[in-house]
MIMIPA-360726 format. One record per atom (N, C-alpha, C, O): x, y, z. Coordinates in steps of 0.02 Angstrom, whole numbers, plus 50000, padded with zeros to 5 digits. Last residue first. Example, Ala and Ser with C-alpha at 12.3 -4.5 7.8 and 13.67 -1.06 7.14 Angstrom:
% MIMIPA-360726
506424988850354/506844994750357/506455000250394/506705005750402/506604971650390/506154977550390/506604983550390/507124983450423/
% end
This chain:
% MIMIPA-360726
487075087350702/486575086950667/486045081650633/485575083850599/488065082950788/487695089050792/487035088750754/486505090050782/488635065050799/488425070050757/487965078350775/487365077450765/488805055550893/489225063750920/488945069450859/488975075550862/488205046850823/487975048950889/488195055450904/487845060050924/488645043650657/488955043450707/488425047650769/488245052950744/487995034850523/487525040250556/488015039650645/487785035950689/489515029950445/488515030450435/488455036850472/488725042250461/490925035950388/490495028950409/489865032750389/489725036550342/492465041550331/491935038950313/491405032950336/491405027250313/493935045750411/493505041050401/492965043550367/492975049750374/495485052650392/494865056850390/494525050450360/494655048750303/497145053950471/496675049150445/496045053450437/496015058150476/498195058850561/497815062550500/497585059550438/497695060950379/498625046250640/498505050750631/498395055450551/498585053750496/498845033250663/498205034750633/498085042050620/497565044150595/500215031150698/500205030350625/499245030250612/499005027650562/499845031950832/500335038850782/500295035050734/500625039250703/498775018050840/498965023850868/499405030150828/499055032950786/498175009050789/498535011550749/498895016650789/499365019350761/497275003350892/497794999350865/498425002750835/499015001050845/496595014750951/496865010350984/497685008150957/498265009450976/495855016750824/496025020850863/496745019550912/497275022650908/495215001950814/495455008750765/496045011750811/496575009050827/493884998750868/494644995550883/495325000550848/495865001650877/492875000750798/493095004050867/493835003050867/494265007350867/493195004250641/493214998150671/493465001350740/494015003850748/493645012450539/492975014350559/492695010150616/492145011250641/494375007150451/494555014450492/493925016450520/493735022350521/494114994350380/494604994850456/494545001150494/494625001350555/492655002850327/492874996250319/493554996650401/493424998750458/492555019750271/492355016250304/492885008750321/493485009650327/493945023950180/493045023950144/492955018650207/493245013250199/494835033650243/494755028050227/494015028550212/493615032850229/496255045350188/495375044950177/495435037450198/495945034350182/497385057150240/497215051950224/496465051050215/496075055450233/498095073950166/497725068450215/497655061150186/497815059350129/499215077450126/498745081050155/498355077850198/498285078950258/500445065750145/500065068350093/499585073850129/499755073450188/502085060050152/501695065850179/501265070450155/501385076350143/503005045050174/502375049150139/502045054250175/501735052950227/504165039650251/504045047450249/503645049750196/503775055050167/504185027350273/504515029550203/504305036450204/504275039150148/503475026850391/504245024950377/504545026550332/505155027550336/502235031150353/502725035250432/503375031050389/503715034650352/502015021350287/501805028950259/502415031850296/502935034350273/502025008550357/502445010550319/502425016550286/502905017150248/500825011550447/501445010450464/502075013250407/502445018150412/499895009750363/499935016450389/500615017650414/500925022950408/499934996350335/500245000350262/500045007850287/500025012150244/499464992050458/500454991250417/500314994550363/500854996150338/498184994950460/498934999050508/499594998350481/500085002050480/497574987650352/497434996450369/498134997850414/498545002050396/497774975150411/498124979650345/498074987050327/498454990750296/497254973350524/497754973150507/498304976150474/498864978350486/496024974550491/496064981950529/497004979450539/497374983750561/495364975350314/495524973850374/496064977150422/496464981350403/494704984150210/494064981550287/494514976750357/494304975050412/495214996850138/495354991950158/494874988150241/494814989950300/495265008950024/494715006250046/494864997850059/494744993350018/496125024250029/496335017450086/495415014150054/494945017950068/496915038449984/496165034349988/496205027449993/496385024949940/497855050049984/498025042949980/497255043050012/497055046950056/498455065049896/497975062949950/498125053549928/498395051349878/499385069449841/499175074449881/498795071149939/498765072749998/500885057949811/500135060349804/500105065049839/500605066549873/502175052449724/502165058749763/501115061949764/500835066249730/502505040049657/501895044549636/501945050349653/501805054649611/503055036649729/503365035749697/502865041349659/503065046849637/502245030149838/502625035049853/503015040049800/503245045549815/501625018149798/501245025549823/501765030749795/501705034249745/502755008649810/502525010249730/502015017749747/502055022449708/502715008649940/503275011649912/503085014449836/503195019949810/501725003549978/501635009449987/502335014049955/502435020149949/501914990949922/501474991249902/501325000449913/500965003749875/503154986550019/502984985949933/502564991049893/502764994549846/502644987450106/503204992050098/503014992050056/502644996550037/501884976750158/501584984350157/501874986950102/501544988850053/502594965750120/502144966050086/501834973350076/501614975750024/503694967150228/503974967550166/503284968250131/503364973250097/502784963950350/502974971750324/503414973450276/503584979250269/501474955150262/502134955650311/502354963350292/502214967050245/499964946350323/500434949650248/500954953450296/500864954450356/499294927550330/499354936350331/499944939950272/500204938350219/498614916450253/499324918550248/499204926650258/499064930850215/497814908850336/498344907950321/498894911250286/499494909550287/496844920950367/497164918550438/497814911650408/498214909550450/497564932550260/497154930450285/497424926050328/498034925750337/497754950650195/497984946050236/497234942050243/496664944350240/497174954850021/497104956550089/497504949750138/497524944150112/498194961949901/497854955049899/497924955549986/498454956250016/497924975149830/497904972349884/497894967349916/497564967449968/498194988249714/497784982049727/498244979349790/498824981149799/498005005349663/498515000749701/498074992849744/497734993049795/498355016349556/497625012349570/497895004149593/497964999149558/499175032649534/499105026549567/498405022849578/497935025749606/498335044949513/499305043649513/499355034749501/499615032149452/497155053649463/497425046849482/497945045149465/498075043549407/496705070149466/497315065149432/497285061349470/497375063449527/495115079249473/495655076249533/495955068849482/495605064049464/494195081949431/494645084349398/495445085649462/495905089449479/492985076149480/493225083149496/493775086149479/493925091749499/492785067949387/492365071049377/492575077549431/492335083149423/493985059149421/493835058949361/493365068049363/493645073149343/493465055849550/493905058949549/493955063749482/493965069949482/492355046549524/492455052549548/492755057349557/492515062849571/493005035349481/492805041049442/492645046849472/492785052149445/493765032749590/494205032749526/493735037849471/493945042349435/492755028849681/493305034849706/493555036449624/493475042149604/492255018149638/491805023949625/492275029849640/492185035249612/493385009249621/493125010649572/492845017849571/493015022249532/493635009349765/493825011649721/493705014249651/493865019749629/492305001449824/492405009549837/492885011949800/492755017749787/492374990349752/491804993749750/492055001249763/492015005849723/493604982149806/493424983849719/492794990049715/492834994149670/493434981849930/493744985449921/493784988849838/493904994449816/492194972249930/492154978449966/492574984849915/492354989549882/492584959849862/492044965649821/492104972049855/492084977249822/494604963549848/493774960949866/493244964449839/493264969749808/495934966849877/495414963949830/495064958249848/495124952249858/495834985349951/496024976749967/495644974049914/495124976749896/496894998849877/496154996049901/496334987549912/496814984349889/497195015649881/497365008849885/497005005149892/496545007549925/497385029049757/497245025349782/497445019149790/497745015949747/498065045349751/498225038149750/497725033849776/497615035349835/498045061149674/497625056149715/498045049349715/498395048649665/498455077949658/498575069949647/498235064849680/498235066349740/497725092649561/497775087149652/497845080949601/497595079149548/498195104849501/497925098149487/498215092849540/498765090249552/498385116249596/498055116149522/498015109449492/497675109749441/497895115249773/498265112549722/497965112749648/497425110149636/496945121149849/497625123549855/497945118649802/498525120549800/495595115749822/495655120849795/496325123149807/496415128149773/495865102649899/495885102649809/496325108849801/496915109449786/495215104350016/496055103249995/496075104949926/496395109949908/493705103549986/494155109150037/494805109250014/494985114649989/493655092249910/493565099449875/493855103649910/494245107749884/493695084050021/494255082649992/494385090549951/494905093949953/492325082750057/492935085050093/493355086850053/493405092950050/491565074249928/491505082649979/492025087149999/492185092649977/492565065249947/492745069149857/492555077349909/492895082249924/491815059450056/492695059250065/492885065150021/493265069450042/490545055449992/490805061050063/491305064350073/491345070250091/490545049949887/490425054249879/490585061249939/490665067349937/491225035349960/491665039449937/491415046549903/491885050149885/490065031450033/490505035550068/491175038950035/491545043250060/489035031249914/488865035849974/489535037649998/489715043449993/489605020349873/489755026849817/489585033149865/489855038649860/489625009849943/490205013149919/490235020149926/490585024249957/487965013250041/488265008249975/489045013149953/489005019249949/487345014750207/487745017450130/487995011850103/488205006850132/486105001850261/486415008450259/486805010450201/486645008150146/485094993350225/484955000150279/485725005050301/485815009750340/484284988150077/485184989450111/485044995250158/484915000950139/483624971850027/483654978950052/484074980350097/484264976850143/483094960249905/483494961249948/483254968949957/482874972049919/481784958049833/481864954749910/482414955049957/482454952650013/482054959049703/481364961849751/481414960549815/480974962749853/483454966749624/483174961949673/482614963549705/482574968849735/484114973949533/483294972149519/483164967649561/482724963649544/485414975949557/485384970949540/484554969949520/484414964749490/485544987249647/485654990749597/485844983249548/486304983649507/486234981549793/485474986149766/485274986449707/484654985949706/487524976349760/487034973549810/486314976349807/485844972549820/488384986049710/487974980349653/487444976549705/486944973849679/489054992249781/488504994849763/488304991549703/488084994349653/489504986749950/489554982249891/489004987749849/488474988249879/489444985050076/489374988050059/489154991149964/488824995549937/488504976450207/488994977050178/488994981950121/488414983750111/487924980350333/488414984450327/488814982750280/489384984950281/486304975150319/486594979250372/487384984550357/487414990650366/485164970550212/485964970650217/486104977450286/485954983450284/484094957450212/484194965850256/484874965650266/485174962350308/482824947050121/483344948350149/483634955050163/483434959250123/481244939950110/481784946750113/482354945950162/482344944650222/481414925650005/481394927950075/481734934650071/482274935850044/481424920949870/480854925249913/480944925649979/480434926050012/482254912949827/481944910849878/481484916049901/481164915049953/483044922849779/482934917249700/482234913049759/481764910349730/483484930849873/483034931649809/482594926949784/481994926949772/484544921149916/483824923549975/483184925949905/482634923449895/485304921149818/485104913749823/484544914149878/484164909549890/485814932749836/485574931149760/484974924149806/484364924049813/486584934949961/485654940049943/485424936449865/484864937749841/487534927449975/487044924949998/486464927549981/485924924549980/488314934049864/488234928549835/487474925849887/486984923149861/488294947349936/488524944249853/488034938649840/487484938949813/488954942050056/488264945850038/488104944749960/487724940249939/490294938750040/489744934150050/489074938650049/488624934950030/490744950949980/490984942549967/490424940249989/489994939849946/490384958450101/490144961350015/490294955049987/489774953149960/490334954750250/490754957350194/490074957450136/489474956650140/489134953250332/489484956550359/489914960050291/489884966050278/487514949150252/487984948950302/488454953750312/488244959450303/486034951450358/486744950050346/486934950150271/486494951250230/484584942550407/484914948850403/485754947550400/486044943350435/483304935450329/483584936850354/484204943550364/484204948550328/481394929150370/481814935050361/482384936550394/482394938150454/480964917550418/480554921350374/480934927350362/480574931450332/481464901950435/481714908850441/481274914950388/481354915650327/481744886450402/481184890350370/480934897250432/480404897550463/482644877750428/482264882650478/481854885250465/481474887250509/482654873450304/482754868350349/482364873050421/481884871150454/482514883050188/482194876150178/482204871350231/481894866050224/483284894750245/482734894950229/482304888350209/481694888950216/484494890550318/483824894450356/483274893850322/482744892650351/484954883250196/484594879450278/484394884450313/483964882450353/485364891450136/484724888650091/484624885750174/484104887250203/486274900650177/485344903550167/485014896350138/484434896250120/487114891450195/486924894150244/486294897250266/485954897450317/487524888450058/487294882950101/486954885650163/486484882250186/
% end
């Protein structure tokens, strides 16, 4: 409803957004089907490109970009373990469906074991999620005993309680990964405080970059 009244009521010659992969989804089809170019800024979704759309375009990484980064890194650790465990967790959504997936094969292809492929039903403003919900969900982690835990969660809620509960149930993996989404959210830092620690993000093009 939103693209069709910019575009048939404002008649908006070009727009930009949106924010999640849920609604990008669905708003870049119906900008298409309208010929208006549309300019994905940050969602992430790697079906958002990779649809034959003439009129959508994505200015920054798609999934598979930031979980190809994370696998990079990750090769550093690997090489101390003869078959690295991985867990992943992810929120269900397109976001969070997207970067797992590509983490899952990737993994696949470095000959990194998937312990765990841990779904999420994300808090929302009616029904957030409780620290019986983390537990749950990081307890079944645990159980696994991973090397590494890969987070692709966009809210900055749920990113901290199920960091929370890591520290509580004494998970102690090498590191953590988030594929961009909450761990990448200024606010970050802040929120999670000792339970952000030995977190390793994935975003775009950071300022402090050297290079």
């Amino acid at each position: 409803e939103a693209v069709n009244d910019l575009v048939e009521v404002e008649k908006i010659p070009v727009i930009l957004g949106a924010y999640s992969s849920n609604a990008t989804l669905t708003a870049s089809s119906i900008a298409n089907d309208s010929e208006t170019p549309f300019i994905i800024p940050s969602a992430s979704n790697n079906l958002l490109t990779s649809m034959g759309y003439e009129w959508v375009f994505r200015i920054n990484s798609p999934s598979l970009d930031y979980v190809e980064a994370a696998f990079a890194y990750l090769s550093t650790y690997a090489e101390i373990y003869k078959t690295p465990k991985l867990a992943i967790v992810f929120e269900n959504t397109a976001f969070g469906e997207s970067a797992a997936v590509a983490a899952s094969a990737k993994a696949e292809e470095n000959g990194i074991s998937v312990v765990t492929f841990t779904r999420l039903n994300p808090s929302t403003a009616s029904r957030p999620l409780t620290r019986d919900d983390y537990r749950s969900v990081m307890q079944t982690v645990k159980d696994t005993n991973p090397n590494f835990i890969l987070f692709a969660i966009g809210g900055l809620d749920d990113a901290v309680g199920l960091l929370q509960q890591c520290k509580e149930l004494n998970i102690n993996p090498a590191a953590y990964i988030g594929t961009a989404g909450a761990f990448i959210n200024a606010s970050f830092p802040a929120r999670a405080g000792e339970y952000g620690e030995y977190v390793l993000a994935t975003t775009q093009w950071p300022p402090d970059s050297a290079w």
